[in-house]
C-alpha positions as CSV (number, residue, x, y, z in Angstrom):
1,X,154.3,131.3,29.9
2,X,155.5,127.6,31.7
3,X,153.2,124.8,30.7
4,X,153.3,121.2,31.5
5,X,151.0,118.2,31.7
6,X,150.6,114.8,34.1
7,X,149.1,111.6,33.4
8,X,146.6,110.8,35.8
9,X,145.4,107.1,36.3
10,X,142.1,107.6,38.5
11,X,140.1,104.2,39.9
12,X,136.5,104.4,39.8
13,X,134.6,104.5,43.2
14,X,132.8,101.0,41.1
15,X,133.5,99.2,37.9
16,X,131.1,101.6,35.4
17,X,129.5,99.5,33.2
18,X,127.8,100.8,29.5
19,X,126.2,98.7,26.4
20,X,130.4,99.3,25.0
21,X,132.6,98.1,27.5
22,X,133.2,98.5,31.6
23,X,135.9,101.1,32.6
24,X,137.6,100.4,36.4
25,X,140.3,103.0,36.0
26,X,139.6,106.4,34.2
27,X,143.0,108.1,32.2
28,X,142.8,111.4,32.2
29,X,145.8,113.9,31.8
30,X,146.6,117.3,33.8
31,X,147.4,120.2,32.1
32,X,149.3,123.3,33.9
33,X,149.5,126.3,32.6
34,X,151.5,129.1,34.6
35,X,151.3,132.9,33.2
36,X,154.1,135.5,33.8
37,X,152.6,136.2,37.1
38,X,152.9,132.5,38.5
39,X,148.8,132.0,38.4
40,X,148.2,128.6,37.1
41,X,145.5,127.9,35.1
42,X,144.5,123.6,35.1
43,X,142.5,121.6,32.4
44,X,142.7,117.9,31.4
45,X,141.8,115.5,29.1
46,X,139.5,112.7,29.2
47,X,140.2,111.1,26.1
48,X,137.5,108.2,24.6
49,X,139.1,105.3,22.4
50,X,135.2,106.0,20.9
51,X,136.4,109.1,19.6
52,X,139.9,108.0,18.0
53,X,142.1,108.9,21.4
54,X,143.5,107.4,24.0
55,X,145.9,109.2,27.0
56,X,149.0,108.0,24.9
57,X,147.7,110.2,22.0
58,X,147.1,113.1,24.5
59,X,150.2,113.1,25.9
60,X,152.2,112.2,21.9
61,X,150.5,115.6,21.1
62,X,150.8,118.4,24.3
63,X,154.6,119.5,23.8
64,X,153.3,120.4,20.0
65,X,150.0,121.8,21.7
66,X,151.4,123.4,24.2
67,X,153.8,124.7,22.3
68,X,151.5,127.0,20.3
69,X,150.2,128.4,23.4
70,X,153.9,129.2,24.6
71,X,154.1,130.6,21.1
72,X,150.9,133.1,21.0
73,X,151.9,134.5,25.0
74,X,148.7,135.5,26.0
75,X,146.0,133.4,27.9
76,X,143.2,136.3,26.6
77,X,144.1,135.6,22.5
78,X,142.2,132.0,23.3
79,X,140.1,131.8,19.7
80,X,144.0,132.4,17.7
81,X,144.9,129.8,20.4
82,X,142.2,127.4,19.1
83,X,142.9,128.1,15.4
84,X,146.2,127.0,15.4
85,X,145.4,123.8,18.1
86,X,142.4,122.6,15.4
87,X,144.8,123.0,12.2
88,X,147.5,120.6,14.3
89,X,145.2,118.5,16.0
90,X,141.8,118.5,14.5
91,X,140.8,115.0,15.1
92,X,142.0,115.3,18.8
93,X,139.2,117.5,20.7
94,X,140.2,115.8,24.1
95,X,144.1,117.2,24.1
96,X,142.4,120.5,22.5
97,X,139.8,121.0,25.3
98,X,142.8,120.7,28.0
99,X,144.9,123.6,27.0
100,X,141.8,125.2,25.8
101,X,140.3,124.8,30.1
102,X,143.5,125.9,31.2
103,X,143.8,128.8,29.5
104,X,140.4,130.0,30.4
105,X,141.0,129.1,34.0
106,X,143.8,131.2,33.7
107,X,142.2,133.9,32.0
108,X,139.7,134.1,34.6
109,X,141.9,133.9,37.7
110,X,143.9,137.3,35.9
111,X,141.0,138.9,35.6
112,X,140.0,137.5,38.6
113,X,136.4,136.2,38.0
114,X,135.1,133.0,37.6
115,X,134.0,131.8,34.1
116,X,130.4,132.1,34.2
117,X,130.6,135.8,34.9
118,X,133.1,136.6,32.5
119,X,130.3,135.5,30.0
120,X,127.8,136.7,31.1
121,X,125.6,133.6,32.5
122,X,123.2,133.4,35.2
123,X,124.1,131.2,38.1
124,X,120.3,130.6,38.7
125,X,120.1,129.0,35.4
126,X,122.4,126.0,36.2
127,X,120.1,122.9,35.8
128,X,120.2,120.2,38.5
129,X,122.4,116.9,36.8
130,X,121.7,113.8,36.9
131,X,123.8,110.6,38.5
132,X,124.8,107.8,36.1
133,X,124.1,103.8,37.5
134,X,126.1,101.9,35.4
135,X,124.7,98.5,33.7
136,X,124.6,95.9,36.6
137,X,122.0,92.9,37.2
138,X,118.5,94.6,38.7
139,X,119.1,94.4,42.5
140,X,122.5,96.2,42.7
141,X,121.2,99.1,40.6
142,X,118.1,98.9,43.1
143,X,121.0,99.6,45.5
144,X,122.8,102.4,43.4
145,X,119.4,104.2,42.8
146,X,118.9,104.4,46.5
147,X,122.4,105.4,47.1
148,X,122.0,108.2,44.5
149,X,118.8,109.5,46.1
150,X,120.3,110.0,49.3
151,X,122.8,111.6,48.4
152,X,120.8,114.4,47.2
153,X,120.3,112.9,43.2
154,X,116.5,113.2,42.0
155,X,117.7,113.0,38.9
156,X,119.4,109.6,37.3
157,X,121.0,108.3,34.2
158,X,120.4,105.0,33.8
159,X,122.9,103.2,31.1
160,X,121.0,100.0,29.2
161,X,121.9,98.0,26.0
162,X,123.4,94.6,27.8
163,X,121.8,92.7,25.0
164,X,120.6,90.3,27.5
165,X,116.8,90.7,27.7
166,X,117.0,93.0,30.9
167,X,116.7,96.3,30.5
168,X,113.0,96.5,31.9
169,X,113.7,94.4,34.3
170,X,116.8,96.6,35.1
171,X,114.1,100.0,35.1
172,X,111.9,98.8,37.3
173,X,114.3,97.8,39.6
174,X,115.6,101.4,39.8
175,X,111.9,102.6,40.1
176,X,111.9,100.7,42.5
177,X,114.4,101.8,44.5
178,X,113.9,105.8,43.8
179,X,110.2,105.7,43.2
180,X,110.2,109.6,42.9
181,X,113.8,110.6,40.7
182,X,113.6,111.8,37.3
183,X,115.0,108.8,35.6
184,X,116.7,109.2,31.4
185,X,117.9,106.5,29.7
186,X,121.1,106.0,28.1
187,X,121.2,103.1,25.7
188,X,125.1,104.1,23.6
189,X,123.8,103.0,20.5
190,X,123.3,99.6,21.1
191,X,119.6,98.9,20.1
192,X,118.2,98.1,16.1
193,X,115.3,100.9,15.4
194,X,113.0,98.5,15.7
195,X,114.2,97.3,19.3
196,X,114.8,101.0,20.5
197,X,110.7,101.9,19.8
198,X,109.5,98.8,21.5
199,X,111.4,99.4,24.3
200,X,110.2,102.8,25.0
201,X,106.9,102.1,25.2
202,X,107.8,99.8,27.8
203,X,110.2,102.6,29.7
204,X,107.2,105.0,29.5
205,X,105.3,103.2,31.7
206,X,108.3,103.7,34.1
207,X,107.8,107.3,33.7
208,X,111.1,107.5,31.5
209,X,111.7,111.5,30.8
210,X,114.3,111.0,27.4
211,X,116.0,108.1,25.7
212,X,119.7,108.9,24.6
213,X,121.1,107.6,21.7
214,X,118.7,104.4,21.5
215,X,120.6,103.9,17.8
216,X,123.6,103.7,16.7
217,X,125.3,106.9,15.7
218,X,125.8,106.4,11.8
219,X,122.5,107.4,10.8
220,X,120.0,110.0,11.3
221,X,117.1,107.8,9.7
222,X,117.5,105.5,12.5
223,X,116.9,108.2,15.3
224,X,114.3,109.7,13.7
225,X,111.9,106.4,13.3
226,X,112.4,105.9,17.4
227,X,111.6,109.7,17.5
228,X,108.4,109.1,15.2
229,X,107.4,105.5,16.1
230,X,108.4,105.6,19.5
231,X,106.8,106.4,23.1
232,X,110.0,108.8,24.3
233,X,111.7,111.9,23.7
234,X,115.1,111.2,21.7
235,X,118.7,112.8,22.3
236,X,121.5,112.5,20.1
237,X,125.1,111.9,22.1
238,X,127.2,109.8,19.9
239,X,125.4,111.6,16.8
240,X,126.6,115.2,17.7
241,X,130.3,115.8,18.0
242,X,130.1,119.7,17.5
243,X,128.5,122.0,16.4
244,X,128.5,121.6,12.1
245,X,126.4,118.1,13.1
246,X,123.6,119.9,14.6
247,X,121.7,120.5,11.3
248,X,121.9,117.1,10.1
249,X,120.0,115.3,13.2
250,X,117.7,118.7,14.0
251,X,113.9,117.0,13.3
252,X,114.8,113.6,14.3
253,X,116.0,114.3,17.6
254,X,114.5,116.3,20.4
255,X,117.7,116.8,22.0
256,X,121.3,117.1,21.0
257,X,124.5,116.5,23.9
258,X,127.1,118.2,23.9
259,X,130.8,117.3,25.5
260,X,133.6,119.3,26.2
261,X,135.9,116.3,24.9
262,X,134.1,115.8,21.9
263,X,133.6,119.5,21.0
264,X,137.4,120.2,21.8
265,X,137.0,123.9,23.4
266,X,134.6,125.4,25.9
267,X,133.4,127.8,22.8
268,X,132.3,125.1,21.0
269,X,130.6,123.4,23.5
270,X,128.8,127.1,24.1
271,X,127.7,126.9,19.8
272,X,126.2,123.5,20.4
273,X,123.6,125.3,22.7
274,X,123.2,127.9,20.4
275,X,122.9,125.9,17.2
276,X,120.6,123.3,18.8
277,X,118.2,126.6,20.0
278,X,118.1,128.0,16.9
279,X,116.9,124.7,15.1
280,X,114.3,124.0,17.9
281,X,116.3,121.0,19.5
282,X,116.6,121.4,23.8
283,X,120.7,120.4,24.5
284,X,121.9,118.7,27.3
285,X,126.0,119.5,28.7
286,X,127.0,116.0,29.5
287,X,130.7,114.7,29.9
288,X,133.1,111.7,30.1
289,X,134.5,110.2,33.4
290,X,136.8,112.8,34.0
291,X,138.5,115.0,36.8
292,X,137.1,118.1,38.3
293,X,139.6,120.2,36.4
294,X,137.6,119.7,33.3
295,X,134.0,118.9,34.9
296,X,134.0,122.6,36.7
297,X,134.6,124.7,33.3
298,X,131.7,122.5,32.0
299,X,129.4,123.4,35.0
300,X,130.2,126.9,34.3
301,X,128.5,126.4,30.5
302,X,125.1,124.9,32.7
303,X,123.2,127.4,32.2
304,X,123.4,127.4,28.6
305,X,122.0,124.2,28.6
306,X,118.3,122.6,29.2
307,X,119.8,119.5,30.9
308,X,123.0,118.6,32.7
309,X,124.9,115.5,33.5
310,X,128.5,116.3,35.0
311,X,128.5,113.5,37.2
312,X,131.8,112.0,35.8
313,X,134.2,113.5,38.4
314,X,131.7,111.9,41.2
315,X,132.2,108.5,40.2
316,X,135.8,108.3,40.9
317,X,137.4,106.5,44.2
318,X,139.3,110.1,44.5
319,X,140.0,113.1,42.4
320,X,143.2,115.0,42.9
321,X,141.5,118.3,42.0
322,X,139.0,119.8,44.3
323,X,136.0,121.1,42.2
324,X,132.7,123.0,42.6
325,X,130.8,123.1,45.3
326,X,127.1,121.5,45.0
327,X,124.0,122.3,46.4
328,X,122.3,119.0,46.2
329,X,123.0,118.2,42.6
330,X,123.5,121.7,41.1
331,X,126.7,123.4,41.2
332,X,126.3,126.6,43.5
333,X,128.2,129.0,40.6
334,X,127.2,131.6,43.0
335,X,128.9,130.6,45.9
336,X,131.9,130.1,43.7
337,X,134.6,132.6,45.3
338,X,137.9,131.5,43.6
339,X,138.3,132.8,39.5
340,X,138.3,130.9,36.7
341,X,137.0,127.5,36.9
342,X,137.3,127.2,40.4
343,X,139.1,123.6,40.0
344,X,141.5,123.9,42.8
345,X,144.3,121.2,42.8
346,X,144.5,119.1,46.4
């Protein structure tokens, strides 16, 4: 097999905006992996400085990464793949989960089905995702929540934690301006305990579904008082990284969220779903702001999950790889007719 891997520096549609930082440009890297027969399977990386990696790391580690899968020879022996990628690069799930998407994309296309029927997985199952506004002052995420809704979104994300006082003022605006959408909230850790359970009783009255990650991840204790004390449903992002941390928050969360860049291969991502069912926790697939090449494996896990929110690839200016198509805000897995993942590069 030929492998190879390209930076890709990809401008956001609008400066994105959580309680952490703003991102204008989103760094992911390509990687290209051709099989004997010249098929080409494509995954990238979407690495989070949140999570200890950056591109630079991603691209430092693929010629050792990709190296092992030149060594093994065989896009089918995918869990010997993923040993030897954890026991060289376990703290890097983001370079993992690239070779690991490209080798089930090419897997797929040389067995020539698309991913979601080589497991198994009902495309009727795929839950509808939700679009993410960014933190902005009230009236433009009036604006983005009207956007969103015409473009087919009844479902939105709304990121909160400015530390400013706002965050009401910032969900009744979005009421507002999409006065029937399922609207979640997505605080990233930045609220006390105390803070996060006074603010969802005032986020129920906005008909709030969930609040993710109101606390910061470094305790359970913390999520489990806004689970008790509060008004909302809890889900645990920055809490879960894969599967092993499922037990830990199961009974103070309602929800746990899983990522393909956190998990580091499309089988973990799959466990998170099945630990989280088996400890009576709903899961959620979410992901970072990332190409199509990675967002269409994940929307081929959907319907494993209870909730969805691939929206990352949407909220670039322009993606170099042509994904899924969507009816509405559901990936039609159905109407998929290329194998693989059906990321397609332009």
């Amino acid at each position: 097999m030929n492998t190879g891997f390209e930076r890709l520096s990809l401008p956001l549609a609008d400066p994105f905006t959580i309680a952490r930082g703003t991102t204008e440009t989103a760094e992911n890297v390509l990687v290209r992996v051709e099989g004997d027969d010249g098929r080409v399977g494509l995954g990238a990386a979407a690495p989070s400085r949140y999570y200890g990696e950056t591109a630079d790391t991603v691209e430092a580690l693929l010629p050792e990464l990709l190296g092992v899968v030149e060594d093994v020879g065989d896009p089918l022996a995918r869990e010997r793949v993923a040993r030897r990628l954890r026991e060289r690069a376990g703290d890097n799930p983001a370079a993992r989960a690239a070779v690991d998407t490209a080798l089930a994309d090419l897997a797929g296309k040389r067995l020539g089905v698309p991913l979601y029927r080589l497991w198994g997985l009902d495309p009727d199952g795929v839950p509808a995702s939700s679009f993410t506004l960014g933190l902005a002052d009230p009236g433009r995420m009036r604006e983005k929540a009207e956007a969103a809704t015409e473009q087919g979104f009844d479902v939105l994300k709304v990121k909160v934690g400015a530390g400013d006082g706002r965050d009401a003022d910032r969900l009744a605006a979005v009421r507002a301006g999409a006065p029937d959408a399922r609207v979640r909230v997505d605080a990233n850790g930045a609220w006390t305990p105390a803070e996060a359970v006074e603010m969802t009783d005032r986020l129920a009255d906005h008909g709030v579904e969930f609040v993710e990650q109101p606390v910061a991840a470094t305790g359970v204790e913390g999520l489990r008082f806004v689970r008790e004390q509060g008004a909302l449903p809890v889900a645990a992002d920055e809490s879960v990284v894969t599967a092993a941390d499922v037990p830990r928050v199961a009974g103070a969360v309602d929800i746990v969220v899983a990522k393909l860049m956190k998990c580091g291969s499309l089988r973990e991502t799959r466990r998170v779903a099945s630990v989280a069912r088996a400890h009576d926790c709903e899961a959620m697939v979410g992901c970072m702001v990332e190409s199509s090449a990675a967002i269409a494996a994940a929307w081929h896990l959907a319907p494993l999950f209870d909730y969805a929110d691939l929206d990352g690839s949407l909220l670039l200016a322009e993606d170099p790889v042509e994904g899924l198509p969507l009816a509405g805000a559901t990936a039609d897995l159905a109407a998929v007719d290329r194998p693989g993942t059906g990321a397609l590069e332009r």
